[in-house]
N, C-alpha and C positions, 0 to 999 in steps of 0.2 A: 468500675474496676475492670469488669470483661473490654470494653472498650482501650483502656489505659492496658492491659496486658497485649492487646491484638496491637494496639499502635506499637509498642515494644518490640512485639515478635517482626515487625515488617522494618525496622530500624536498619537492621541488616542490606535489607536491599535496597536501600536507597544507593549504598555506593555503586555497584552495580550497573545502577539506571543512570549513572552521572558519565558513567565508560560509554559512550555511546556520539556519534557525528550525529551535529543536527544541520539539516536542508532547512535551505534558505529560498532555493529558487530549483525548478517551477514554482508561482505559485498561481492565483485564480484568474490572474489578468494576463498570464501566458499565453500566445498564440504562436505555433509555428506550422510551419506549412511543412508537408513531407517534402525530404529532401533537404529540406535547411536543418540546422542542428539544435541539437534540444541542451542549453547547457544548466548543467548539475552544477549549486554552489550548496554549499554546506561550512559550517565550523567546524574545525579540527577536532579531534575528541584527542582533550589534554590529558587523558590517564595514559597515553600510549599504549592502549588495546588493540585498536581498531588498522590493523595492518594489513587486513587483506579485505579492501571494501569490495563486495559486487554492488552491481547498480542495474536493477530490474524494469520493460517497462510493465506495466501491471493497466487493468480496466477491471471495472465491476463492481458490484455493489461493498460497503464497509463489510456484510457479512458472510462475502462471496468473492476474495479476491483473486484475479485471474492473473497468472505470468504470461505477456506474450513475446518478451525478448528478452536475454541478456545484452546490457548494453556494454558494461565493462563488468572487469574482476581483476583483482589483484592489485588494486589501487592502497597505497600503503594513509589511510585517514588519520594519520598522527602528523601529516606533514603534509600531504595535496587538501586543496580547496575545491578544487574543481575537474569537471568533465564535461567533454563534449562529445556527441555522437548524431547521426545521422538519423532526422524522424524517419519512422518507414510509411509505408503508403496501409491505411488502415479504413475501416469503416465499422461506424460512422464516422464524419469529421465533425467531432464535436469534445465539448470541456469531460471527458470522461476518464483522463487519464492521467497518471500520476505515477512516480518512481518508488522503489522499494529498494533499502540498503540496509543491507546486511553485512556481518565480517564472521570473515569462510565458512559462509551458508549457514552461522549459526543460527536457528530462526526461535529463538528464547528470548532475543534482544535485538528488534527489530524496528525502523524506523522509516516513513514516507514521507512527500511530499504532500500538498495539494494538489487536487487536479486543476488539470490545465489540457487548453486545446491542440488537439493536431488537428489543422485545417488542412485541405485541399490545395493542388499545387499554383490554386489559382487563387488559393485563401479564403476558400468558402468554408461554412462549419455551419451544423442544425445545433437547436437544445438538445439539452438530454433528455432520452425517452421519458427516464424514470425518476421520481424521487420517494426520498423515503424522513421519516421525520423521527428525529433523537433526539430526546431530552426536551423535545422543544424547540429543536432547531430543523428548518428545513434542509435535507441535503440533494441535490439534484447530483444522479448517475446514470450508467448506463454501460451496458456489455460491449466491446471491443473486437472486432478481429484483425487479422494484418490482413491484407492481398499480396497474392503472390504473383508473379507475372502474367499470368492467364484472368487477372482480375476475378480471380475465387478465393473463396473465405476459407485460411491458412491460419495456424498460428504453431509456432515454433515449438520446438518440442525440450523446451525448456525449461526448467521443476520450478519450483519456488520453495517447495520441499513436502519430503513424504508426509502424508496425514496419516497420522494414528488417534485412533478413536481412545486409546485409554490417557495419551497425551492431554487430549481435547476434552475429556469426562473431569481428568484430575486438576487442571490449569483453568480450562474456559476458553484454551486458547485454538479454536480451527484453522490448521495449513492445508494449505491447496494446493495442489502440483495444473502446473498449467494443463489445459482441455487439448483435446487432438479436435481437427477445421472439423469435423462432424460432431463432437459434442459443443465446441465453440458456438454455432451453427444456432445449435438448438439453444442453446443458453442465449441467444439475443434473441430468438423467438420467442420463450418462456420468460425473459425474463427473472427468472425464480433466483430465489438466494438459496443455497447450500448450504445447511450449518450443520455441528456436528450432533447426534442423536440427544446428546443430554441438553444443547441449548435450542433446539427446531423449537419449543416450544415456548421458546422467549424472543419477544421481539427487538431486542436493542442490538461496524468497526467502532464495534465497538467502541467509542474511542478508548482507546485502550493508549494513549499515550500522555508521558506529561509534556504535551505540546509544547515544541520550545518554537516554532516560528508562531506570527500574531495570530490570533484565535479570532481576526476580524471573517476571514472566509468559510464561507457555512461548509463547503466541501473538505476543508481540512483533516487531512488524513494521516496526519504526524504523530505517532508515538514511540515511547520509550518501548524496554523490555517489561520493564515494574509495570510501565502503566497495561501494560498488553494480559501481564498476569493479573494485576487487578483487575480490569475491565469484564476478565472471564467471572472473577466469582463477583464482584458487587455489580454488573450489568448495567456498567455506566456506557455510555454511546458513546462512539468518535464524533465530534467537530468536525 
């Protein structure tokens, strides 16, 4: 009966989690070299919500994720499919990286690609440092920075949005605002995931989404908004 009441109570949000673009491409067999273009495909989100998409790029662990560009905004998702943008010059060059789209910076309802590589302008790429295992599934990541023309470790000073701790307490859900090149720095030294005080002591990106591209790719980092609130309280892992 508690079971059959909680499925009732969440009924509501499914429409919600249907308003939402889903990416299609990056996805784990991506290679692009800086300089060449990274192109974003996704399905249209049919509810006519989604009118002002931004398109992030991001690096970092599921429970740590890091903005290190805007690539676009103001892309209207009820009617474009696609986007193109220039990879920047980053390090490592390796499969650690993936896009985030959101519409106008709502970050309640939230959705990624998989990673995929940005290799070297000569198309070299290393593995990723780091992996981490959810559910079961192994996921290989690793921390990102851009280079800036003096070839030092930069990254743009671009939000992904403010983290509130009582957000994060209440949902399950941890936002990150991108690092300045000195905590960037440290965070691929360390390594460490950041997560907010009430889940540091859980170990499960999350995946928090109802994954609408294939669930063949261990690094899948695609979810919904629903799945992003769910994943906070039942501490299901991202794909």
């Amino acid at each position: 009966m508690h079971a059959l009441s909680l499925a009732a109570s969440l009924l509501p949000l499914l429409g919600l989690a249907s308003a939402i673009v889903t990416p299609t491409s990056p996805d784990a067999t991506t290679v692009v070299k800086q300089g060449d273009q990274i192109t974003a495909l996704w399905t249209a989100d049919p509810t006519g919500t989604w009118k002002n998409v931004g398109i992030q790029l991001m690096t970092g662990d599921n429970l740590d994720m890091i903005a290190l560009e805007t690539l676009a905004t103001g892309i209207d998702g009820t009617t474009t499919t696609s986007f193109s943008a220039a990879a920047p010059a980053v390090s490592p060059n390796a499969a650690i990286y993936f896009l985030q789209f959101t519409n106008g910076g709502d970050m309640t309802n939230v959705t990624w690609t998989t990673r995929f590589t940005i290799a070297g302008a000569d198309g070299s790429s290393t593995q990723p440092t780091n992996s981490t295992v959810y559910s079961g599934t192994t996921v290989a990541w690793g921390t990102g920075v851009l280079l800036d023309s003096n070839s030092t470790a930069a990254v743009s000073g671009v939000t992904s949005a403010s983290a509130s701790a009582s957000a994060a307490a209440s949902t399950g859900l941890t936002i990150y605002t991108s690092l300045s090149s000195t905590a960037a720095a440290a965070a691929v030294v360390s390594g460490s995931a950041s997560v907010s005080a009430s889940a540091s002591a859980s170990a499960s990106k999350t995946s928090a989404s109802a994954a609408t591209s294939s669930k063949s790719s261990a690094g899948r980092v695609a979810v919904s908004g629903l799945g992003a609130l769910l994943a906070g309280v039942l501490g299901v892992a991202m794909l």
